[in-house]
C-alpha positions in Angstrom: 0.0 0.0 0.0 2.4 2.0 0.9 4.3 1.7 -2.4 1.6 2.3 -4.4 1.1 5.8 -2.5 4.5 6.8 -3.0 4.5 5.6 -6.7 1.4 7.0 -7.9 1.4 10.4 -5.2 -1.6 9.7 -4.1 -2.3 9.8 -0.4 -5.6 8.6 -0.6 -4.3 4.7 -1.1 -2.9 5.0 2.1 -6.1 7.0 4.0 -8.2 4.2 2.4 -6.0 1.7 3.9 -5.9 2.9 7.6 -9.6 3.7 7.4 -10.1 -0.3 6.2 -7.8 -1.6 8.9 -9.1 0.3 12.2 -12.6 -0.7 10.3 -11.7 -5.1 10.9 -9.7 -3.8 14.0 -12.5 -2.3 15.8 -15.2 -5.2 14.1 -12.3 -7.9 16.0 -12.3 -5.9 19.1 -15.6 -5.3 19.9 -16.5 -9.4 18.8 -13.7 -11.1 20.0 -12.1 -11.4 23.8 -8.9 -9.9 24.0 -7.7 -9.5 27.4 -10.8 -12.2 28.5 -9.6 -14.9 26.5 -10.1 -17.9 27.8 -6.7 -19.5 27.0 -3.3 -17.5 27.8 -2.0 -18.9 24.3 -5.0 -17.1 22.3 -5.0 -14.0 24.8 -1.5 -13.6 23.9 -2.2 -13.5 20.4 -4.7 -11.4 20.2 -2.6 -8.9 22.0 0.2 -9.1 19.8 -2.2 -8.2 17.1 -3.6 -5.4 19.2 -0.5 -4.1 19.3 1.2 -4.8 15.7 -2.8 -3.1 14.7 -1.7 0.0 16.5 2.2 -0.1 15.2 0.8 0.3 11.6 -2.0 3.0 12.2 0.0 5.1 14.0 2.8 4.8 11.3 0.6 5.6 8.7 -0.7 8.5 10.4 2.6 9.5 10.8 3.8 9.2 7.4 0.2 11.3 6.7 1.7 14.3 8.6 -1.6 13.5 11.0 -0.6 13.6 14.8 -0.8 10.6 16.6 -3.2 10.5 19.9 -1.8 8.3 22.8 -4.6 6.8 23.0 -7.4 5.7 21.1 
């Protein structure tokens, strides 16, 4: 994605993107136990995609020139 953006300068690949991914992120977060998981294996997981979810919106943003809240 992000090498389409920078190859056809158009920052809207990207927006789309981010928009897409917190979009599934929030659909998985709101259906799915994270921190309530009932097995450690799965809990861990699912907070390692919590977090690698987070790494790439907030790089994105970044790249965007959009400030980055501490939390969301």
């Amino acid at each position: 994605v992000l090498e389409e953006t920078l190859k056809t300068y158009k920052p809207n690949i990207l927006c789309s993107y981010l928009f897409e991914l917190e979009q599934a992120f929030s659909h998985f977060y709101n259906n799915i136990p994270v921190i309530n998981a009932q097995r450690q294996c799965l809990r861990e997981a699912r907070l390692h995609l919590v977090e690698a979810t987070g790494y790439i919106l907030a790089n994105g943003l970044q790249i965007l020139g959009i400030e980055v809240p501490e939390k969301m």
